[in-house]
KOLZARO-856834 format. One record per atom (N, C-alpha, C): residue in one letter; x, y, z. Coordinates in steps of 0.02 Angstrom, whole numbers, padded with zeros to 5 digits, always signed. Layout:
aXYZ;...
***
This chain:
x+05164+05262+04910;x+05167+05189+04923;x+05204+05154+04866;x+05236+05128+04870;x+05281+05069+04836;x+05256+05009+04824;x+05268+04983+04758;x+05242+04939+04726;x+05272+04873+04697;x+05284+04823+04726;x+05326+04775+04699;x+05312+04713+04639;x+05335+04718+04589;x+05304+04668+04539;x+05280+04612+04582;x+05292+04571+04603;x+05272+04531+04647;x+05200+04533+04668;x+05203+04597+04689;x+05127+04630+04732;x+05088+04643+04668;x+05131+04678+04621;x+05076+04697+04587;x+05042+04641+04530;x+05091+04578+04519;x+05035+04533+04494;x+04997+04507+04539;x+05002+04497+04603;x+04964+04465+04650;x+04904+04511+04653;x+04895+04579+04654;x+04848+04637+04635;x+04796+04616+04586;x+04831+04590+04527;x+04799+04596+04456;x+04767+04500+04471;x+04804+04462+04498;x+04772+04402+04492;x+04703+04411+04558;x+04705+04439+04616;x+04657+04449+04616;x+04602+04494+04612;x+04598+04517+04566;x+04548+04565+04533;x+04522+04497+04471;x+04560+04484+04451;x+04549+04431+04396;x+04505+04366+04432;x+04518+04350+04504;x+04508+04297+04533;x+04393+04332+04556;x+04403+04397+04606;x+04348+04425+04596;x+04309+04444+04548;x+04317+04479+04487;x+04287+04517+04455;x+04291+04472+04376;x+04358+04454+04339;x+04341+04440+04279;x+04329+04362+04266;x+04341+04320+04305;x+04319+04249+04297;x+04235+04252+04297;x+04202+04297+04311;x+04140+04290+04325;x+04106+04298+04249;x+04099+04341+04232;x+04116+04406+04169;x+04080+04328+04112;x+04015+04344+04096;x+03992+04299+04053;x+04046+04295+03988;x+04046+04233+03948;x+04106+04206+03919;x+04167+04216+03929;x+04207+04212+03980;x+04273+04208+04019;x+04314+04161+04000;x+04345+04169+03938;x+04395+04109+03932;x+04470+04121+03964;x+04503+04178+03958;x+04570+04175+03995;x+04600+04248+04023;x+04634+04266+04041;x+04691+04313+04045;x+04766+04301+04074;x+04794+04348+04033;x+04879+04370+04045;x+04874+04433+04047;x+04942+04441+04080;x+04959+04517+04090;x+05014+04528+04027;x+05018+04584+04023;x+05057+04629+03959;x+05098+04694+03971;x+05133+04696+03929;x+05178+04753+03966;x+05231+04737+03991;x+05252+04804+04034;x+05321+04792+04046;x+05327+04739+04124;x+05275+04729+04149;x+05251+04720+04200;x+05272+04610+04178;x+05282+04604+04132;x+05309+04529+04131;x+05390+04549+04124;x+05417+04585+04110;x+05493+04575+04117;x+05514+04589+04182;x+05470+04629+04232;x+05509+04648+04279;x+05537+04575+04321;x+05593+04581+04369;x+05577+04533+04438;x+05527+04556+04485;x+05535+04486+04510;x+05475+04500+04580;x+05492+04570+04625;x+05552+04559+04650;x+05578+04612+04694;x+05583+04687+04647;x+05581+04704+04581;x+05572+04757+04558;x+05522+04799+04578;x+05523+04866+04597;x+05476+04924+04619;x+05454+04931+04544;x+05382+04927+04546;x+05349+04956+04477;x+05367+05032+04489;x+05365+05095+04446;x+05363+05153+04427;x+05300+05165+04453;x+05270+05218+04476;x+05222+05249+04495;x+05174+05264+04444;x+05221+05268+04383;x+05174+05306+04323;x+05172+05235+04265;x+05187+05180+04295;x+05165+05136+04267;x+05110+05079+04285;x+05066+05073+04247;x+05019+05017+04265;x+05022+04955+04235;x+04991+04897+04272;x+04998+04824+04258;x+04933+04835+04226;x+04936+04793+04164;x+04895+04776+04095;x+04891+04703+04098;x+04829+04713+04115;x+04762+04633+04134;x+04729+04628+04069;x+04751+04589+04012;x+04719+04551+03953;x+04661+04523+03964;x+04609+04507+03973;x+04551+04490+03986;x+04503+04452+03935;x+04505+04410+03902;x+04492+04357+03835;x+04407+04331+03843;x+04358+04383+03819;x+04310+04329+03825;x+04273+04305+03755;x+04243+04257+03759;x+04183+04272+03696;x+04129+04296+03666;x+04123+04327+03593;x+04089+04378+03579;x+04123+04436+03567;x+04080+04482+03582;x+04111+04563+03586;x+04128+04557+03636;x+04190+04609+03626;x+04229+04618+03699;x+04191+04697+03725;x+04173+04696+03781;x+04150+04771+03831;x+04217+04847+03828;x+04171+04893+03831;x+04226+04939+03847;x+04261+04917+03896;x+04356+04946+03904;x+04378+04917+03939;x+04359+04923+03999;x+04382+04893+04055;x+04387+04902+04126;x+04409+04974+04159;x+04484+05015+04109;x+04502+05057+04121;x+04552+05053+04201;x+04574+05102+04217;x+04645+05113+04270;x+04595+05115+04342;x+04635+05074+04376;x+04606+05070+04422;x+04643+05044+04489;x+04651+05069+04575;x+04693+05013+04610;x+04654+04988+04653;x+04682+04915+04665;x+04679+04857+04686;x+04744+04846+04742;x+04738+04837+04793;x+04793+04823+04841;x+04858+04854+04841;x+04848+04920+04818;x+04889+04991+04814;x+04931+04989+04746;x+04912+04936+04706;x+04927+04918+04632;x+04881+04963+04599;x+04920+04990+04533;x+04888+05032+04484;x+04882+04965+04416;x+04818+04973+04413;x+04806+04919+04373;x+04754+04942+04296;x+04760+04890+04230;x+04721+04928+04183;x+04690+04859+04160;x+04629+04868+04167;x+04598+04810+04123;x+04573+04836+04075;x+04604+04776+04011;x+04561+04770+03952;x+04540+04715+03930;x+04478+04721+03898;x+04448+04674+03870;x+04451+04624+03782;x+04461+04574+03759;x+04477+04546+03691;x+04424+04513+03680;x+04397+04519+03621;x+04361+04470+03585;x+04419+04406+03559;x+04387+04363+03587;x+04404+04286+03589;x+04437+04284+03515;x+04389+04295+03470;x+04387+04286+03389;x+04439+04354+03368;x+04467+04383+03432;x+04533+04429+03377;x+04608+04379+03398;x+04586+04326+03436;x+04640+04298+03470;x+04649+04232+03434;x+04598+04191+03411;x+04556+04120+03380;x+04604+04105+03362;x+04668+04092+03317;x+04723+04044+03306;x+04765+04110+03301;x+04849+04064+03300;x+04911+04096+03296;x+04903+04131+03231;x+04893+04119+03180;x+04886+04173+03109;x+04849+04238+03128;x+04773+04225+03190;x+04721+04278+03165;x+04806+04332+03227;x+04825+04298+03256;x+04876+04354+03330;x+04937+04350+03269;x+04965+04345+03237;x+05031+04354+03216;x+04988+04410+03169;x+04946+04412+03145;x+04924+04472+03098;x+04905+04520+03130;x+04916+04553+03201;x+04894+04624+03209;x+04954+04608+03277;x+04991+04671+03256;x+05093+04697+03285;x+05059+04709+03347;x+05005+04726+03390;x+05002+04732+03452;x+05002+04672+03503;x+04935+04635+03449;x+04949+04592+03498;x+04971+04511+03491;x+05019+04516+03432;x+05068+04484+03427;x+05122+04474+03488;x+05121+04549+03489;x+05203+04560+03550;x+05158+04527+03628;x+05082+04561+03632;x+05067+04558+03695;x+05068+04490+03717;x+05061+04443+03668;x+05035+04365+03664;x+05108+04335+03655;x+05149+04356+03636;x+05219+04322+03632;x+05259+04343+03672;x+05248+04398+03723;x+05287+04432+03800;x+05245+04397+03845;x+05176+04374+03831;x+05119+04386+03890;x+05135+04327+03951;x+05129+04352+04015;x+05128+04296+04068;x+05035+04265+04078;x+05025+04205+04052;x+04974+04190+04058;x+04935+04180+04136;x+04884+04218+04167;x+04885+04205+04224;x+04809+04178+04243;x+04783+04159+04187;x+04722+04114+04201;x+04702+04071+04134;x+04718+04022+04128;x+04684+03988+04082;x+04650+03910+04085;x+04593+03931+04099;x+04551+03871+04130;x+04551+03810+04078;x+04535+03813+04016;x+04524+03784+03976;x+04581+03745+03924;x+04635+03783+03937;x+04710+03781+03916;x+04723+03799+03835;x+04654+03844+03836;x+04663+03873+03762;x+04711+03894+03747;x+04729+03937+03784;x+04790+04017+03788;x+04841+03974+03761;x+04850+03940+03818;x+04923+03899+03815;x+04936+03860+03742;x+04902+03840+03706;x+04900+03813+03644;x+04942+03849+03580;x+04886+03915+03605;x+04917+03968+03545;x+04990+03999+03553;x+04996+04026+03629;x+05064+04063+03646;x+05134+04011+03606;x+05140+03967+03623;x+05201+03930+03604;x+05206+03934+03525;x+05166+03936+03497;x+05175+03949+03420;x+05154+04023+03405;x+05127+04079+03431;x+05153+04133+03417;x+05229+04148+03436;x+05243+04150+03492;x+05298+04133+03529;x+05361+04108+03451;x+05344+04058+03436;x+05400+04016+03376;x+05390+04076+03314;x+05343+04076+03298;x+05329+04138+03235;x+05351+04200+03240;x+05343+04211+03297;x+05336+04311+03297;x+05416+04339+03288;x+05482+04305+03266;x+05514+04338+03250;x+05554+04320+03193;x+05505+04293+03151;x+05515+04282+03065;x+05509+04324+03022;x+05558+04328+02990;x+05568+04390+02956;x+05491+04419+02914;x+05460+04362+02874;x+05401+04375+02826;x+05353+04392+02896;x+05358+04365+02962;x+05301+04385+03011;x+05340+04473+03009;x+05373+04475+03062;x+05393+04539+03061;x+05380+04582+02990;x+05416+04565+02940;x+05397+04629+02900;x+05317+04651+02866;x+05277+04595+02906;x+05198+04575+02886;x+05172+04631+02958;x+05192+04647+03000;x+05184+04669+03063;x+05197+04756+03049;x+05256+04759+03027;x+05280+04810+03002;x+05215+04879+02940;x+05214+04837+02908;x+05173+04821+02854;x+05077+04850+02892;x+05066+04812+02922;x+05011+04827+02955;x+05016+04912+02982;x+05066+04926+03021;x+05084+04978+03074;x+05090+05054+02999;x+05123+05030+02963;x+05125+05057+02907;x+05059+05084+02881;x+05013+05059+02853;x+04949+05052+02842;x+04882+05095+02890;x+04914+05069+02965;x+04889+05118+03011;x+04902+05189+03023;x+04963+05214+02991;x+04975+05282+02996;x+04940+05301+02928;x+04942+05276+02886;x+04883+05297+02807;x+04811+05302+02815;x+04803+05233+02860;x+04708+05229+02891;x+04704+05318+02914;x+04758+05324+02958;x+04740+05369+03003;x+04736+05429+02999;x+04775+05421+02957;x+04787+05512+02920;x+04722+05524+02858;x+04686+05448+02808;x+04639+05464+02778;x+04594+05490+02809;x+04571+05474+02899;x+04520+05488+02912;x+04509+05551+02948;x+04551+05605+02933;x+04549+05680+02956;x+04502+05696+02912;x+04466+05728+02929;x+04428+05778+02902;x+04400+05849+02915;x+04416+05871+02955;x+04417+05938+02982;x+04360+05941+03013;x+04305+05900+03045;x+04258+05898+03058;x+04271+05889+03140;x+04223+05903+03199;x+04230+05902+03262;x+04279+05960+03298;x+04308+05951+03363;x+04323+06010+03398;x+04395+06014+03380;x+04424+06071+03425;x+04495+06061+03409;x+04530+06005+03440;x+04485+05966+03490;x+04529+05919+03535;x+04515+05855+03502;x+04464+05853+03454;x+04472+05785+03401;x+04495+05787+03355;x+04540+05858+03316;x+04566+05869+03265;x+04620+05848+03279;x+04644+05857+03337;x+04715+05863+03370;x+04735+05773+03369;x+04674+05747+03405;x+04703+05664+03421;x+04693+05652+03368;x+04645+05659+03311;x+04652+05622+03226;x+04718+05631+03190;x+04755+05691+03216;x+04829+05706+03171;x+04873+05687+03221;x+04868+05673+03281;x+04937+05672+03331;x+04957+05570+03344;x+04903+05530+03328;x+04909+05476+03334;x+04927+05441+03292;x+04906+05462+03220;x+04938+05422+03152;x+05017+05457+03145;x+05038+05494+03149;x+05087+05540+03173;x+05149+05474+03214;x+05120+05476+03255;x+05134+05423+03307;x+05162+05368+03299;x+05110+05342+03238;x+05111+05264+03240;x+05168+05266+03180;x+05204+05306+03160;x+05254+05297+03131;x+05325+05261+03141;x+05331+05278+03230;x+05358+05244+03284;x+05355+05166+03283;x+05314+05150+03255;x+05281+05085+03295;x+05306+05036+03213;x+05308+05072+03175;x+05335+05049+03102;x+05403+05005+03151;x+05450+05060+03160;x+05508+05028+03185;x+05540+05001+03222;x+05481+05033+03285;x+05481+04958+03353;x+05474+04916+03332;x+05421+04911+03281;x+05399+04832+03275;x+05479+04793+03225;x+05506+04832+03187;x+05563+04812+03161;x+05610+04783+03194;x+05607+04817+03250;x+05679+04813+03299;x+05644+04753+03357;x+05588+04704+03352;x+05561+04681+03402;x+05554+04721+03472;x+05550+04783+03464;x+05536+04801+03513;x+05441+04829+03530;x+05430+04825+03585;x+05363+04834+03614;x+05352+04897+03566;x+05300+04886+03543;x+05255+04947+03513;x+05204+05009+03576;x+05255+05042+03621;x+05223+05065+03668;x+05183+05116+03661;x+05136+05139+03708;x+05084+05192+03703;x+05128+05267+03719;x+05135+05281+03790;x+05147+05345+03801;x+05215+05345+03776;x+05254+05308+03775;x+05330+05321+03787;x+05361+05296+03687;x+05318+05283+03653;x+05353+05278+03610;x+05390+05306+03567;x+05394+05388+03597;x+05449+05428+03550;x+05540+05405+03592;x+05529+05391+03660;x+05594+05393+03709;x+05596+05307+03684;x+05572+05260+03663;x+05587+05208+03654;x+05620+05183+03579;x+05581+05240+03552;x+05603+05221+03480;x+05690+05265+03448;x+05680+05331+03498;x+05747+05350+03517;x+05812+05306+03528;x+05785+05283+03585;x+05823+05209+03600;x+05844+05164+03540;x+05805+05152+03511;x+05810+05083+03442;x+05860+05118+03411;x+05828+05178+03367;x+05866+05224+03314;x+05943+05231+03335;x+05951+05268+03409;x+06019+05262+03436;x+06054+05212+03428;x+06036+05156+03420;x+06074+05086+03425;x+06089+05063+03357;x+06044+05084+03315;x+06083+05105+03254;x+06101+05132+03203;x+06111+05205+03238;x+06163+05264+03203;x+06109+05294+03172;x+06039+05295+03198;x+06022+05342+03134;x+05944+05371+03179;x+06009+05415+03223;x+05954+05473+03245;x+05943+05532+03212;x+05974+05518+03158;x+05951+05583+03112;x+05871+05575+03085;x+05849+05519+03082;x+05793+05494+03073;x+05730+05526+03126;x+05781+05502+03196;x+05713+05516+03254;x+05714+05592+03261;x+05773+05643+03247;x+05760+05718+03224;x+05689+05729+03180;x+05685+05682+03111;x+05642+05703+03095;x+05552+05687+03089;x+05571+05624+03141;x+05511+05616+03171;x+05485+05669+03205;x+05512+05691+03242;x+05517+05753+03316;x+05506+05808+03265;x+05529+05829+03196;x+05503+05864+03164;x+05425+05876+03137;x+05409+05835+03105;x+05355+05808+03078;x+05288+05801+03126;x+05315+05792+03205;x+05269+05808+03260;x+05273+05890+03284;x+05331+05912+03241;x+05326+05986+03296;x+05372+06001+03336;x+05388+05992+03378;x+05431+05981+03435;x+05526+05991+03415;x+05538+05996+03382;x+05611+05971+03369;x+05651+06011+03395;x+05623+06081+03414;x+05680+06136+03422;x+05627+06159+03489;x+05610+06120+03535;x+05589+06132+03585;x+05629+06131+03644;x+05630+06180+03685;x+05673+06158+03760;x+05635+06136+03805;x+05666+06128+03863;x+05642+06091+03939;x+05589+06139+03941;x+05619+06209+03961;x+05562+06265+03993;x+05512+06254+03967;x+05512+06263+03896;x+05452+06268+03853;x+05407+06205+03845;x+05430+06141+03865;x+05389+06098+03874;x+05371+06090+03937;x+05409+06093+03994;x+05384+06105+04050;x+05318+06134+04084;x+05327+06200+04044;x+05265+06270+04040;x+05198+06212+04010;x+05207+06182+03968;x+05136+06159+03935;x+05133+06109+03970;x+05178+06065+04004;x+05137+06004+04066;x+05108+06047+04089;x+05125+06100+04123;x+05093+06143+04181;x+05036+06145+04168;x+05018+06172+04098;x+04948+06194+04074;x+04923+06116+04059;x+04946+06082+04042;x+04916+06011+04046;x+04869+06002+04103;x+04905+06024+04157;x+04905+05967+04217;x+04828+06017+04230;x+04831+06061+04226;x+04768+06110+04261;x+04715+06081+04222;x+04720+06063+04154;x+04673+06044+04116;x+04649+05979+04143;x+04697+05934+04143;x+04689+05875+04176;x+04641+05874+04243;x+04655+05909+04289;x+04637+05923+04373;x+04570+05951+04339;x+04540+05990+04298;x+04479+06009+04286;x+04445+05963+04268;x+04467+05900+04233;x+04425+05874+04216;x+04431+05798+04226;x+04461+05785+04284;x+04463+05716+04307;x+04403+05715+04338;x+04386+05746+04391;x+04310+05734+04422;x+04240+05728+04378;x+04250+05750+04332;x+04178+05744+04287;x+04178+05673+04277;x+04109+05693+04281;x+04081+05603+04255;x+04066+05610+04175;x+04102+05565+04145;x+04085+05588+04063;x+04081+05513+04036;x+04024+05449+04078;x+04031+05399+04041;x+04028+05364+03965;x+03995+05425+03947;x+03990+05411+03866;x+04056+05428+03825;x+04113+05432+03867;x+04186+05434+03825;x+04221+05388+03853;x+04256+05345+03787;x+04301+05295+03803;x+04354+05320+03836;x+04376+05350+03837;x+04447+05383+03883;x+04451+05400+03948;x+04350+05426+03955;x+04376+05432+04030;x+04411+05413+04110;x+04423+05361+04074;x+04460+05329+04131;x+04543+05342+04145;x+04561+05384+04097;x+04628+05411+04074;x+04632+05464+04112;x+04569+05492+04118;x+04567+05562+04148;x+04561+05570+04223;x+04581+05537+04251;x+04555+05529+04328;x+04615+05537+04369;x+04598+05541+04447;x+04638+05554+04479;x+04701+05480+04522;x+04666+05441+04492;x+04701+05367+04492;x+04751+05375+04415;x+04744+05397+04361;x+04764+05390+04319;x+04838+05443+04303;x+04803+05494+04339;x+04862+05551+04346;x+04929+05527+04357;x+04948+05498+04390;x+05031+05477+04412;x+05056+05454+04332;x+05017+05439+04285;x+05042+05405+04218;x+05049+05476+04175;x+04993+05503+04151;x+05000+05544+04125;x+05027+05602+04135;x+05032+05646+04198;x+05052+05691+04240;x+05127+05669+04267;x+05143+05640+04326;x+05208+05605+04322;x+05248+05581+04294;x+05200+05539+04231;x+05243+05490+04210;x+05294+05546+04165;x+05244+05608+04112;x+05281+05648+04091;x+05332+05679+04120;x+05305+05698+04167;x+05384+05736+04209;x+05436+05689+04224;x+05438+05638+04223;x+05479+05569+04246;x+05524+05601+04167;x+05478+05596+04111;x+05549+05607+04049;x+05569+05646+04048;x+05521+05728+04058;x+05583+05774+04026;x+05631+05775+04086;x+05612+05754+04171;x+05684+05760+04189;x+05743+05705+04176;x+05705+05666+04138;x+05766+05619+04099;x+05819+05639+04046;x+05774+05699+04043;x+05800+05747+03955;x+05753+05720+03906;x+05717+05685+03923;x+05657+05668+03844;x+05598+05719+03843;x+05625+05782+03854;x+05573+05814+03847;x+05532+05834+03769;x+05563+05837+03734;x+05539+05835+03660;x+05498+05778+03655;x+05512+05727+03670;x+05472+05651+03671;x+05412+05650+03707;x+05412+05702+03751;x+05357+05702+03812;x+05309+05726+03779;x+05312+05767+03719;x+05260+05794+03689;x+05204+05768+03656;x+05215+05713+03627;x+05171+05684+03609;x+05122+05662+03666;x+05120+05643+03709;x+05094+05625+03765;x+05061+05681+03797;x+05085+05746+03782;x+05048+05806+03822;x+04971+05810+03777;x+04998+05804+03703;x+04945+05834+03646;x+04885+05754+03664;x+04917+05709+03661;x+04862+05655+03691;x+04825+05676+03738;x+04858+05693+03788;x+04817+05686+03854;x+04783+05756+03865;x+04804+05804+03847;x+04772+05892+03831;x+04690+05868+03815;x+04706+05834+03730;x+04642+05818+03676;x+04590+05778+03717;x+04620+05709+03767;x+04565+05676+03785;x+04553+05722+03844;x+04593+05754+03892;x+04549+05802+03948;x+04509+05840+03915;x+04521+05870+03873;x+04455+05927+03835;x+04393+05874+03806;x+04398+05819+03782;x+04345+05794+03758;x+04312+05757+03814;x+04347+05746+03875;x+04303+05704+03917;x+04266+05768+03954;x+04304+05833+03956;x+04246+05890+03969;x+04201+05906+03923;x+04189+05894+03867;x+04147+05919+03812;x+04078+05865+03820;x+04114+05790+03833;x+04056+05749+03847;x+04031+05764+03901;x+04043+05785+03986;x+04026+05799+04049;x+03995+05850+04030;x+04028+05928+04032;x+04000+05975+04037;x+03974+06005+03963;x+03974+05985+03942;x+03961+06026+03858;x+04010+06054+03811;x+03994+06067+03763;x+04034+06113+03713;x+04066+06175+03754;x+04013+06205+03779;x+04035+06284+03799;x+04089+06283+03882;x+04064+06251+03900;x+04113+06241+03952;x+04196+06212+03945;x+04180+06178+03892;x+04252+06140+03898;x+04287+06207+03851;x+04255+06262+03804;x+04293+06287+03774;x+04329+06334+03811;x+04310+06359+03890;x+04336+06392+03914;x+04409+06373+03953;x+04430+06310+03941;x+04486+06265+03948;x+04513+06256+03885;x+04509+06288+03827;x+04531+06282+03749;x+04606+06311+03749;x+04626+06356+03779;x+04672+06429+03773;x+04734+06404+03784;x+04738+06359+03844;x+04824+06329+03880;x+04817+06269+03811;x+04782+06228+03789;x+04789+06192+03727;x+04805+06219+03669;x+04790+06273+03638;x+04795+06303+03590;x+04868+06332+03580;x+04895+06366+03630;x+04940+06344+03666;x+04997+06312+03637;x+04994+06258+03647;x+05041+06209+03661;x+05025+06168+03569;x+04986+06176+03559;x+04980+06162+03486;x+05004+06224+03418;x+04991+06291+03442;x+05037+06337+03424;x+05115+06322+03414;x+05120+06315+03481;x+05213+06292+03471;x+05209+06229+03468;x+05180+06179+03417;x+05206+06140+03367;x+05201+06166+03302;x+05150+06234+03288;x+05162+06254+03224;x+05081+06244+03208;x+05053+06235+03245;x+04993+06211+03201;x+04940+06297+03245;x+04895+06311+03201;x+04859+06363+03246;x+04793+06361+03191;x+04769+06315+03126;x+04723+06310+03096;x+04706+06241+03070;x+04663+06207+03036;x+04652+06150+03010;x+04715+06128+02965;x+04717+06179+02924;x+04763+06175+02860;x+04836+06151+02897;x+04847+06179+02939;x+04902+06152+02974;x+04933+06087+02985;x+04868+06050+03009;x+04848+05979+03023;x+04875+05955+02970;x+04830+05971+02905;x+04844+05945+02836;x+04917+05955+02816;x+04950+05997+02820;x+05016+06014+02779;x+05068+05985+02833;x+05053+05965+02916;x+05096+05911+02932;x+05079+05836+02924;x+05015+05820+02910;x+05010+05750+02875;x+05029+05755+02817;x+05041+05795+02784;x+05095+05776+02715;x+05167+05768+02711;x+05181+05815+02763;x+05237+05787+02786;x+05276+05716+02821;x+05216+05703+02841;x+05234+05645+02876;x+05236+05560+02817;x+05171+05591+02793;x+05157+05526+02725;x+05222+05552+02668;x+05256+05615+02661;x+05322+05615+02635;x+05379+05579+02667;x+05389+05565+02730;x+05433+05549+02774;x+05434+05441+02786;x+05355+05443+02766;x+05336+05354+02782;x+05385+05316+02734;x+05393+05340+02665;x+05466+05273+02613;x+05539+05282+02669;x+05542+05334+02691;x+05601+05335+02737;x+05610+05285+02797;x+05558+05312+02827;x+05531+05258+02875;x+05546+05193+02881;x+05527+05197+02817;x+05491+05104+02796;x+05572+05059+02775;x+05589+05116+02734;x+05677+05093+02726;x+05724+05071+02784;x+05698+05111+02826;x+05760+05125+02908;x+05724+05057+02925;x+05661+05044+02939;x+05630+04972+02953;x+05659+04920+02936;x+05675+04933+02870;x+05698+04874+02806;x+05784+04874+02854;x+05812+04913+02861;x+05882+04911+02879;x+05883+04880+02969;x+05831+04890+02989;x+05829+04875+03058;x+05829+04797+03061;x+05784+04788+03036;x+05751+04673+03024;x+05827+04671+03004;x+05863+04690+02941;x+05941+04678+02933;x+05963+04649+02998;x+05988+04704+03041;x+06039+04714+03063;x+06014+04678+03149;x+05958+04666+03141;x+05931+04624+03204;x+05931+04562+03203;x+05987+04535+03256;x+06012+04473+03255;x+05960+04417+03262;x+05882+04421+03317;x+05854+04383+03327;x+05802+04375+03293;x+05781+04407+03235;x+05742+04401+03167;x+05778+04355+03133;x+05728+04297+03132;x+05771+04219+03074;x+05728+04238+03001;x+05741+04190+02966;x+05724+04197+02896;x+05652+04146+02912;
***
C-alpha cells in the first residue's frame, strides 16, 4: 500500500486528534523528520515513518513507539514540556533544535509552540549556535564511550560501542545544517563529506566502525542473519524494553527494508551500522521476553557479523573506542571547515 504525505499527516493528525490531546498535560505537537519537507503528492518510502512530537507537562512517558494508523507508518514520541520551556533551553540540545526549527506544528492549543519556533527558527543557524550544537554532539560521543564497561551481554556491549561510534556523524551533520539522522546517518553524512571533498574522512569513519573493506555479498549475508533474528523476536512480548517497539512486525519495513533499500543503492558499508543496531536491540528484546538462555541461542549469526568488523572480545570494543576518540580532533576540524564553507551559517 502506498502512502502519500498528504495521507500520512492526515494519519498522524488523527491519532493526535484521538489519542494525544487527551494524554493528561497535553500542551502541543509537530511532526519531525523528513516527513515536513516532503509535498503533499510525495509517496512516503515504506521504510520510512512520520515522527509525531508529542509536548506534555512533567515527565514525558515511554514513547508511543511505531505504529499504523490509516495504512500510515507512524512513530510517536513523547517531550517533557521543560526540555522545550524557552528558545535557549531547544537551541542547546542539536536534536531538537533541528526538530523544532524543521517542525510542522500540528496542534497548538495554547499557542505556546508557536512563540518559541520563530526564534529558534532565527537562531539555529548562527554560527556560536551551531558550533554550541556541534560541541554538544561532540561531548556525546565522549559521554558514550566513558560509559562502556564491559559489563552486560554481548548485545549491550555492542549498542554501548556502536552508538557513540555513531554520533561522530552527527558532529558534522550538525555542521553542515544537516538533520542529525538515526538509521541513515552514515549515507547522509557521506552526502555532506562528498560535497566537500573530503571523503577521505568518511573512509575513516567506515574504518573506525569496521566496515571499510566490506562488500555487497558480505553485507548482504548479515541482513540475512539480521532479518531471522529480527522475525524471532518481533512476536515476543518484552514490555520492560524500551526498544521493543523497533522490533516488531510493523516496524520491519524500516529496519529490514529500509536496509536493503541502501545497499541496493550501493550504501552498503553504511547499512552496517544499522544492522549492529538492530541485531543488539533484537537480542535484547529476546533476553527481556525469553531470558538469558534463550536469546543466547540466537547469539552465533550476531557474533558473526561483529567478527567481520573485527571485534570478537571486549578488548576489541576498547581498542576501537580509542580509535575513534583518536579520530574526534579530526572530526571536529572537518566540522570547523564545514560552518566555513556553509553559506547559510551567519555570524
Amino acid at each position: 500500500m502506498t502512502v502519500t504525505a498528504a495521507a500520512a499527516r492526515q494519519a498522524a493528525w488523527g491519532w493526535v486528534e484521538a489519542t494525544a490531546r487527551s494524554m493528561p498535560g497535553y500542551r502541543a505537537t509537530f511532526l519531525a523528520g523528513s516527513i515536513t519537507s516532503l509535498p503533499d503528492e510525495a509517496i512516503v518510502p515504506p521504510w520510512s515513518d512520520t515522527d509525531i512530537m508529542v509536548v506534555l507537562d512533567g515527565e514525558a512517558p515511554a514513547k508511543a513507539g511505531k505504529f499504523r494508523s490509516r495504512g500510515a507508518l507512524l512513530e510517536g514520541t513523547f517531550l517533557s514540556r521543560a526540555s522545550l520551556t524557552d528558545p535557549e533551553t531547544v537551541l542547546d540540545s542539536y536534536h531538537a533544535a533541528h526538530a523544532v526549527a524543521i517542525g510542522v506544528i500540528l496542534d497548538d492549543p495554547t499557542g505556546w509552540l508557536a512563540d518559541i519556533q520563530p526564534v529558534v527558527r532565527r537562531e539555529f543557524p548562527h554560527r556560536h549556535r551551531v558550533e554550541s550544537r556541534c560541541a554538544t554532539a561532540r561531548a556525546g560521543v565522549e559521554r558514550g564511550f566513558d560509559a562502556m564497561d564491559g559489563t552486560g551481554s554481548l548485545a549491550v556491549q555492542a549498542q554501548s560501542w556502536v552508538f557513540p561510534t555513531g554520533v561522530m556523524t552527527h558532529v558534522l551533520l550538525v555542521a553542515g545544517l544537516r538533520n542529525p539522522t538515526v538509521r541513515r546517518r552514515y549515507e547522509t553524512v557521506h552526502e555532506l563529506l562528498e560535497a566537500h571533498d573530503r571523503l577521505d574522512l568518511h573512509e575513516r569513519l567506515l574504518e573506525v566502525l569496521g566496515c571499510q573493506g566490506m562488500d555487497r555479498m558480505g553485507v548482504d549475508r548479515h541482513l540475512q542473519t539480521v532479518t531471522r533474528l529480527f522475525d524471532a523476536a518481533a512476536p515476543v512480548q518484552a514490555a520492560s524494553y524500551r526498544f521493543a517497539s523497533d522490533i516488531t512486525a510493523v516496524a520491519r519495513p524500516i529496519s529490514i527494508d529500509g536496509s536493503q533499500d541502501m545497499i541496493d543503492r550501493g550504501f552498503h558499508r553504511e547499512a552496517v551500522f544499522w544492522l549492529v543496531v538492530t541485531g543488539s536491540r533484537a537480542l535484547q528484546k529476546l533476553q527481556h521476553g525469553l531470558g538469558p538462555a534463550a536469546a543466547a541461542s540466537f547469539e552465533d549469526g550476531f557474533t558473526d557479523l561483529l567478527g567481520d568488523l573485527g571485534i570478537v572480545r571486549f578488548g576489541d570494543f576498547v581498542e576501537r573506542r580509542e580509535q575513534a576518540l583518536a579520530l574526534l580532533p579530526e572530526v571536529w576540524e572537518a566540522a570547523q571547515d564545514i560552518m566555513d564553507a556553509t553559506a547559510q551559517i551567519v555570524p
